[in-house]
N, C-alpha and C positions, 0 to 999 in steps of 0.2 A: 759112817758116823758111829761112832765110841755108844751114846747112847740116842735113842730117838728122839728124834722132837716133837713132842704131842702138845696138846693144845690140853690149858690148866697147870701148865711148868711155868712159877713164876720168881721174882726176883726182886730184892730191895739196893736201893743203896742210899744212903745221908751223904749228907755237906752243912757247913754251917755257910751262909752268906758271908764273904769277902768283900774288901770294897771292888777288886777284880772283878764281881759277882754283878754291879748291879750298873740299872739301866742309864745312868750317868757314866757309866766309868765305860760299857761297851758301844755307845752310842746309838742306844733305842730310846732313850730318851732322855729329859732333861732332869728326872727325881730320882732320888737316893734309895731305890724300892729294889729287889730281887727282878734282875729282869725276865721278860718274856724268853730272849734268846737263849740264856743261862738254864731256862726250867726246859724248853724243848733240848736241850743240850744233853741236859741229864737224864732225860724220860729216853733218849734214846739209846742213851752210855746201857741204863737200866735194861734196855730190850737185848742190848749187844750182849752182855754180861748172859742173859738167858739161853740164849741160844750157842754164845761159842762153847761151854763144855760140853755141847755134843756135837758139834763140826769136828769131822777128819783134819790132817796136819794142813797146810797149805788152804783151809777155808778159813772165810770170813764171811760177816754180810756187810751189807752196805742199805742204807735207806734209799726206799722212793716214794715213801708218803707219808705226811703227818697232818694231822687234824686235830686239833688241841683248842681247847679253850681256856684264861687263864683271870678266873672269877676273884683274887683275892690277893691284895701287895703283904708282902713279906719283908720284913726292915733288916738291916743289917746288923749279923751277929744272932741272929735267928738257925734254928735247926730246921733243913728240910728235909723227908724222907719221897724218895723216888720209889714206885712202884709199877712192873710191868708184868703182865698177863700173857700170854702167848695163846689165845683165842682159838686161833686156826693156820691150820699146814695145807700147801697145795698139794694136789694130787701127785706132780713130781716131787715135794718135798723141798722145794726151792721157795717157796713163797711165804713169806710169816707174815700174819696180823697180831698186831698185839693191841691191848687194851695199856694206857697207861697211866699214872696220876701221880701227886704232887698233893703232899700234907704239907704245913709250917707246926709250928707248936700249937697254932692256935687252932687248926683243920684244914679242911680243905684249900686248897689253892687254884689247882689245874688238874683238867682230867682230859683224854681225848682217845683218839687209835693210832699208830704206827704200822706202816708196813718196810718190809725189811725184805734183803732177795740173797740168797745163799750166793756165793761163788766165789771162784779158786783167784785168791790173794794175787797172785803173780802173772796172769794171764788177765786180768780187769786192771792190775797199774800196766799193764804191758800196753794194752787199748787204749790205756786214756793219756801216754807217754802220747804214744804214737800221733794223737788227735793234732800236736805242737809241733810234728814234723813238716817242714815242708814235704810239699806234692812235684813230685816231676815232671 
């Protein structure tokens, strides 16, 4: 890894709401609000974004937990700012928690934890190709 990943590295990123965006258009629900789906989407872009400039060539992560809660609708055409924390590293250095959350203009939205797991790009799509092969 280029630089370490410690735990207190963290990251932002915006978006405005789309009609792409909301819980009508992706089918979480039936109102014209910022959906759930969309803000876990981004809370996780936001963790990715932290940890890959210190991954070697050929890493990435991938998600295996989220806990989120999403206390406040967001209308469309709204600014929201994504934010993630990177809390804690495993002992191997494979393992991220991050802290993440979700402002609108108007404050808070969504806050929760994310966990994320290092590994080499091409050897994890090489596993999960494999999973579609027939068995002889």
């Amino acid at each position: 890894m280029s630089t370490t990943l410690q735990p207190g590295m963290t990251g932002t990123l915006e978006t405005t709401v789309t009609e792409s965006m909301l819980a009508s258009s992706v089918g979480s629900g039936k109102v014209d609000v910022f959906s759930t789906a969309m803000m876990v989407a981004w809370m996780e872009a936001t963790a990715v974004d932290v940890a890959q400039a210190c991954l070697e060539q050929g890493q990435t992560t991938v998600g295996t937990g989220i806990s989120v809660t999403h206390v406040a609708a967001t209308p469309l055409g709204m600014k929201v700012r994504f934010t993630a924390e990177l809390t804690a590293v495993s002992a191997n250095g494979k393992g991220l928690s991050f802290k993440v959350a979700a402002h609108d203009e108007a404050g808070l939205i969504g806050e929760g934890t994310h966990e994320r797991v290092v590994v080499n790009r091409e050897k994890f799509e090489a596993r999960t190709r494999a999973k579609g092969q027939p068995k002889d």
